[in-house]
C-alpha positions as CSV (number, residue, x, y, z in Angstrom):
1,X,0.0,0.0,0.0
2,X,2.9,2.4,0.9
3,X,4.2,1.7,-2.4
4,X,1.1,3.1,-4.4
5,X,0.5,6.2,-3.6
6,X,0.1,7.6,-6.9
7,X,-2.5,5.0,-8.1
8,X,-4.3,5.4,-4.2
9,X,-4.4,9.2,-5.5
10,X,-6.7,8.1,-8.2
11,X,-9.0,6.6,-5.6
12,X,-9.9,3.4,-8.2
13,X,-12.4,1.0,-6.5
14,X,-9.7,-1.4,-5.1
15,X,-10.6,-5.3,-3.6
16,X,-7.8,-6.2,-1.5
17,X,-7.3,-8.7,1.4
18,X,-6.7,-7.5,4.9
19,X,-6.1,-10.0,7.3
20,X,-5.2,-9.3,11.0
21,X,-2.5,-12.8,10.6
22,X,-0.2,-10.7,8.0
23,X,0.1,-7.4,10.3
24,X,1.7,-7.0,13.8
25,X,0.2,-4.1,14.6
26,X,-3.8,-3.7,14.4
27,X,-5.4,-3.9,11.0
28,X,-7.7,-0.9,11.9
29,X,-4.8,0.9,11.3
30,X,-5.2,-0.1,7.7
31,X,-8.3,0.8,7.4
32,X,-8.0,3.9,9.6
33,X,-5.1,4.9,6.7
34,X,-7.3,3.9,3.6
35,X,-10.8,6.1,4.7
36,X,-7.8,9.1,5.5
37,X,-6.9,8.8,1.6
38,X,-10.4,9.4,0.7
39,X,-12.1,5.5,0.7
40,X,-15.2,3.6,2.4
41,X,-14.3,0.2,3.2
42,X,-16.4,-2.7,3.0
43,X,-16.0,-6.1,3.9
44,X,-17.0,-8.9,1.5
45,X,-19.4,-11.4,2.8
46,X,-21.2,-14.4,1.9
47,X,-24.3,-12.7,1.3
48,X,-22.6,-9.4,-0.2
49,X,-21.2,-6.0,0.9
50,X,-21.2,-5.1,4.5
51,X,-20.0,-1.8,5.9
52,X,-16.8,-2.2,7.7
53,X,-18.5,-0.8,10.9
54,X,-19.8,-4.4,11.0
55,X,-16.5,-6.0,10.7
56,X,-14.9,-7.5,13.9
57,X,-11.2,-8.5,13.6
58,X,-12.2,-11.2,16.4
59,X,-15.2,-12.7,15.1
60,X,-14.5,-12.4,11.6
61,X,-11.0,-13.5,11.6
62,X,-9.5,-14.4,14.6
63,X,-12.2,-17.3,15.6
64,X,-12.0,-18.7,12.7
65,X,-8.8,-19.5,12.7
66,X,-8.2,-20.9,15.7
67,X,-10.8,-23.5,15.1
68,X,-8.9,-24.1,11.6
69,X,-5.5,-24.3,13.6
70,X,-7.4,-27.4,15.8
71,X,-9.4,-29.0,13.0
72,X,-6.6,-28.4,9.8
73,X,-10.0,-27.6,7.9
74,X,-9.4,-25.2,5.6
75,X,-11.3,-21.3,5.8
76,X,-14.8,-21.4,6.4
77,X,-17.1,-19.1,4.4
78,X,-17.4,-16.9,7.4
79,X,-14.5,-15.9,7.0
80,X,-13.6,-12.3,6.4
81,X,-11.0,-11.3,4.4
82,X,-11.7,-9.3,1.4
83,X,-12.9,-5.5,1.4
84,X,-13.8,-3.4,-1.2
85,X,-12.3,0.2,-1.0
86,X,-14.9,2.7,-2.4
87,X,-13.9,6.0,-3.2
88,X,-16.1,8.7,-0.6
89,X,-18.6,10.3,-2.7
90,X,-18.5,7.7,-5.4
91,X,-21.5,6.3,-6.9
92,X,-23.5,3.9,-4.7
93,X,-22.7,0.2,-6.0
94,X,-26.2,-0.5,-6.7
95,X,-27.1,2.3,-8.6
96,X,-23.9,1.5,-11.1
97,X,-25.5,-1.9,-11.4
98,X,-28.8,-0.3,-12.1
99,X,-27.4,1.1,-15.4
């Protein structure tokens, strides 16, 4: 992300993972970085797009891999990894796909 600073300038709609297991310090200070540079966040689910307000790092990530680490299962659907970065004052995703 440091690395791309022109291209984050450009605020494109990005899908990137963010996982808690990759980052010593807390990921919300990933996030906390990418809505400063201008983007919403939300976290890919199952049943769609969920704002990252209803993302927990424990319950989304964490949980789940503890039980993976006891039961060598691989991720379960649940879990949370992917977010869609949305530029602030972008579009709303659903009325794009109404077009």
């Amino acid at each position: 992300m440091e690395g791309a600073t022109k291209l984050l300038d450009a605020r494109p709609t990005i899908l990137r993972e963010i996982e808690q297991r990759h980052h010593d310090d807390r990921i919300e200070r990933v996030f906390e970085r990418l809505e400063a540079l201008g983007y919403d966040l939300f976290a890919v689910r199952s049943e769609g797009l969920t704002p990252l307000a209803d993302f927990d790092v424990e319950a989304d990530q964490a949980a789940h891999l503890r039980r993976r680490a006891s039961t060598e299962s691989g991720e379960p659907t649940e879990y949370v990894k992917d977010f869609v970065l949305w530029r602030k004052g972008a579009p709303a995703l659903e009325e794009l796909l109404a077009r």
